[in-house]
C-alpha positions in Angstrom: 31.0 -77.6 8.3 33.0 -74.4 9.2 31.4 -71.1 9.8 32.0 -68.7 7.7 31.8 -64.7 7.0 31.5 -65.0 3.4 28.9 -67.3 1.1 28.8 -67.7 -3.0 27.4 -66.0 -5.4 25.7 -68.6 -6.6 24.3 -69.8 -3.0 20.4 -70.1 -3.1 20.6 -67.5 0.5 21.8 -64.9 -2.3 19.9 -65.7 -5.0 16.8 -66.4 -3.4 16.8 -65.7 0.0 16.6 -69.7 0.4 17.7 -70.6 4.3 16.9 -70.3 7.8 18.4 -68.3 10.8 17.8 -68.3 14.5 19.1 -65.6 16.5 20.2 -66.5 20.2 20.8 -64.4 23.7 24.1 -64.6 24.2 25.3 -64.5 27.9 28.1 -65.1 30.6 26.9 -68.3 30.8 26.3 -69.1 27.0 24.0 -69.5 25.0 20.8 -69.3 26.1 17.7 -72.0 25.4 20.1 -73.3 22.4 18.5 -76.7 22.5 14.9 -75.0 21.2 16.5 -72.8 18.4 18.7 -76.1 17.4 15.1 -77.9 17.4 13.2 -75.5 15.1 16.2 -75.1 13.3 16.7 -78.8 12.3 12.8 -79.0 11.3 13.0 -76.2 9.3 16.4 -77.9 7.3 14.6 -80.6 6.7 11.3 -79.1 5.5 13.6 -77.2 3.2 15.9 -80.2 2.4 19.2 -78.5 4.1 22.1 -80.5 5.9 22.5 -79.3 9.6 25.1 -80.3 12.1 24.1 -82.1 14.3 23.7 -80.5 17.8 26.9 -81.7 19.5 28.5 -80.1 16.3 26.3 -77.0 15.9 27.1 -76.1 19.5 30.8 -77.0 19.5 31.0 -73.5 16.3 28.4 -71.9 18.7 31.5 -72.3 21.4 34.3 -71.3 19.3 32.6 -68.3 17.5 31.7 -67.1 21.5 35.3 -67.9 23.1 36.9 -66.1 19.6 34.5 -63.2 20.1 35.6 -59.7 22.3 32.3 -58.5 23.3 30.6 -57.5 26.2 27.7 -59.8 27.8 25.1 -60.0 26.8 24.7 -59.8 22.3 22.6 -61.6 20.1 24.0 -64.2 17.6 22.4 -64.5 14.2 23.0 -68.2 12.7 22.5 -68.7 9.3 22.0 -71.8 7.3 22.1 -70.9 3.7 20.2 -72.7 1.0 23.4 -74.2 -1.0 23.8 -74.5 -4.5 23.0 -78.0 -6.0 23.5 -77.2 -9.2 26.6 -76.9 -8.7 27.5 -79.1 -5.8 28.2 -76.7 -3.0 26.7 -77.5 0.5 24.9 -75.4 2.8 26.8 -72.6 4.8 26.6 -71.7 8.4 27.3 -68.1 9.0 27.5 -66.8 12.1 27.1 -62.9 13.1 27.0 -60.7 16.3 25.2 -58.0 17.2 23.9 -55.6 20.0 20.6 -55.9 22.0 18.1 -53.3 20.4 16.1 -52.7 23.6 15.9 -50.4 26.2 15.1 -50.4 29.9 12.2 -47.7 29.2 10.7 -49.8 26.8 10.5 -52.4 29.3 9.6 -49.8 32.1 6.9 -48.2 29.8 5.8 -50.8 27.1 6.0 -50.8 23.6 3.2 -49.2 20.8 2.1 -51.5 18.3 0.8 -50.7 14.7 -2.2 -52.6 13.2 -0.5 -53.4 9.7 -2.8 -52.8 6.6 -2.3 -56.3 4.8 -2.5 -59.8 6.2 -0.2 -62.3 7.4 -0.7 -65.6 5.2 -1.1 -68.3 7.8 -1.5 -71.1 4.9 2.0 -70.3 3.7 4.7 -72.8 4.1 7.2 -70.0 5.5 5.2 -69.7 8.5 6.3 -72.7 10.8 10.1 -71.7 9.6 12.3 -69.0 10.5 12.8 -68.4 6.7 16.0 -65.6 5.5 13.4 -64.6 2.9 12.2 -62.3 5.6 11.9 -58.9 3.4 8.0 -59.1 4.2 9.0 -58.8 8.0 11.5 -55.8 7.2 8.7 -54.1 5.2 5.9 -54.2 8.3 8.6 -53.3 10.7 9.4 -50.1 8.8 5.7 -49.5 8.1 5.3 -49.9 12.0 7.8 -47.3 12.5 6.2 -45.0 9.8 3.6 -44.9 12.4 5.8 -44.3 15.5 5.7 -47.3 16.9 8.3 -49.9 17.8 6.2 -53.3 16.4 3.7 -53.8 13.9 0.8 -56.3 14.7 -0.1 -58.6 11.4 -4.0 -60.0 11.2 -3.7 -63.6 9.3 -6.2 -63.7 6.0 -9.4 -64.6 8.2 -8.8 -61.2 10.4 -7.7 -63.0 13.1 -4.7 -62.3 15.6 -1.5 -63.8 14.1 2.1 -62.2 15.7 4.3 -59.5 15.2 6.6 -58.5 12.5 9.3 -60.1 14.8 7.6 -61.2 18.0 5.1 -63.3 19.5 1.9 -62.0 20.8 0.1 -62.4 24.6 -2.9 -61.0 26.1 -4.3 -61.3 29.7 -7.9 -61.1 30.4 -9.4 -62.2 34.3 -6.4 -63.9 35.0 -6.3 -65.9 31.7 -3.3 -65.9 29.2 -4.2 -65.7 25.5 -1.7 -66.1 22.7 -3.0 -66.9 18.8 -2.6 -70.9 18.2 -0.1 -71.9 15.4 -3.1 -71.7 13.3 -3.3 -68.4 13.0 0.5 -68.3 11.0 2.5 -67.2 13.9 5.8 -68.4 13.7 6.8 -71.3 16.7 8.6 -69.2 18.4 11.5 -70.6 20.7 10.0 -67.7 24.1 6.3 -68.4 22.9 7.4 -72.0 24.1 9.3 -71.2 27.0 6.6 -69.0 28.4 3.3 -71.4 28.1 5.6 -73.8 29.9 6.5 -71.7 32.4 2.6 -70.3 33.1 1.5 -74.0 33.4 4.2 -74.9 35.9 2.5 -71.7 37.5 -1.0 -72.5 37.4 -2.1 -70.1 35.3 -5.0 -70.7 32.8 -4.3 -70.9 29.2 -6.3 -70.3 26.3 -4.4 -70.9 22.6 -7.2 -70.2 19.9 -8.2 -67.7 17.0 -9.1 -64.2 18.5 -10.2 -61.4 17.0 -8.4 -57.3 17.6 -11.9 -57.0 19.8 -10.8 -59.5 22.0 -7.5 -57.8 22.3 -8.3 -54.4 22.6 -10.5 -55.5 25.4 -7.6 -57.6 27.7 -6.1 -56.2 30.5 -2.5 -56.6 29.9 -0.6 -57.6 26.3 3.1 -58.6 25.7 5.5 -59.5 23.2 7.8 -62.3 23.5 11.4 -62.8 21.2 14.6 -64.7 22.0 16.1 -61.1 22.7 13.5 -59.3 24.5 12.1 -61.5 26.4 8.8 -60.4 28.0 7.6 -57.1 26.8 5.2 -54.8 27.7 2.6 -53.2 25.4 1.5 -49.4 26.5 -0.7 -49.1 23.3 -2.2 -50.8 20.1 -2.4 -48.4 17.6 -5.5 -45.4 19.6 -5.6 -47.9 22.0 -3.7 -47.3 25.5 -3.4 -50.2 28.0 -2.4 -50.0 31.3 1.7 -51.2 32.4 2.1 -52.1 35.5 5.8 -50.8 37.5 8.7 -53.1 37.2 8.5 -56.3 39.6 4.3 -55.4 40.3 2.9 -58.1 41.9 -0.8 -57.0 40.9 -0.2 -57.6 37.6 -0.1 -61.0 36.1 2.3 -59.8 32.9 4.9 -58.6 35.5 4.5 -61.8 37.7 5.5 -63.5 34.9 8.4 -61.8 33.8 9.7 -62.5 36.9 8.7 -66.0 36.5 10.4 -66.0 33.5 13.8 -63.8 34.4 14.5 -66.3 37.4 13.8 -69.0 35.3 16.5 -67.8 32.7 19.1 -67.7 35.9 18.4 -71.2 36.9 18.3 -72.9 33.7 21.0 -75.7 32.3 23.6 -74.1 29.4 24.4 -76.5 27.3 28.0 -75.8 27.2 
């Protein structure tokens, strides 16, 4: 399989949005936490019934697309495996696309607002333990977030529970516990949402994964967000509601002792290539 910039008409991605994408920090040092988006990847291909590489092979076009590539350190690199065309024989595609890192040292100084999103996130869907292309849903509540003046949207599942953002994993701190919505709730198994319960148990840091309602966020102490590109970051205010954001590197404030956790973390862990 050869990575292409270009994909058939007839191609279920184009027809249907049929396919799956992972988007990966790229670095100095490569790609980073590959192994995890090559994981949800492969689950999602066969869920959906797609061929991928296998990961020796994935990562050998991840290499040649990076050493062919003229851009500065770090970018993000979308990977796309496209839903194929068996009616006519033709095999899934891997496309593979660059672009810049959307976010900004006073977001992470200041925090982020979130918008409350007026309609549900279906956590029974089958598209929610899947980063699916057929992500028009996503685009919709992120421009209805910004609509509002706010960087991220915040979706409630069908029971009015806590489920993610339109593009990012939710956290909350309350009396030194960290809070995220369980996989129950439809958020999607995000590759950071992994790294970053890992990383506050190797801290000793409670954890609490459940079903919680916008009360019990509105009254924590601290939220973040958590993507492959943003890392850890800070939320200043949920749609009237302000919350406190500690300065950069604070050790009083348990979001800020884990992003620092979690940045020397990143500059100690194994690249696979």
């Amino acid at each position: 399989m050869i990575p292409d910039e270009t994909i058939l008409t007839n191609d279920r991605l184009v027809l249907f949005g049929f396919g799956l994408f992972e988007t990966l920090l790229i670095t100095d040092r490569g790609p980073l936490f590959a192994d995890l988006h090559w994981q949800r990847m492969k689950k999602g291909a066969q869920i959906l019934g797609l061929r991928l590489p296998d990961k020796r092979e994935w990562l050998r076009l991840i290499q040649v697309f990076i050493q062919q590539t003229l851009e500065t350190f770090p970018y993000a690199l979308r990977i796309t495996l496209s839903g194929g065309s068996p009616l006519t024989r033709h095999p899934a595609q891997l496309l593979l696309h660059k672009r810049s890192i959307p976010y900004t040292l006073e977001q992470y100084t200041s925090g982020i607002q979130l918008n409350l999103l007026p309609y549900p996130r279906n956590e029974q869907s089958p598209l929610c333990s899947i980063k699916s292309t057929n992500y028009l849903e996503n685009i919709l509540a992120k421009e209805e977030a910004g609509r509002q003046g706010c960087e991220e949207g915040l979706w409630l599942n069908t029971q009015g529970f806590l489920a993610e953002g339109t593009m990012s994993n939710l956290f909350f701190l309350k009396d030194g516990t960290l809070f995220t919505p369980s996989l129950s709730s439809g958020c999607l198994p995000g590759t950071r949402r992994q790294v970053i319960l890992n990383l506050a148990r190797s801290q000793q840091i409670s954890i609490q994964e459940g079903l919680y309602t916008l009360s019990d966020l509105l009254s924590s102490d601290e939220i973040f967000m958590t993507n492959s590109l943003m890392g850890i970051m800070p939320v200043r205010k949920v749609n009237a509601s302000s919350f406190p954001v500690s300065p950069l590197g604070s050790l009083n404030s348990g979001m800020r002792c884990l992003e620092t956790a979690y940045k020397n973390f990143v500059k100690t862990s194994a690249y696979l290539f």
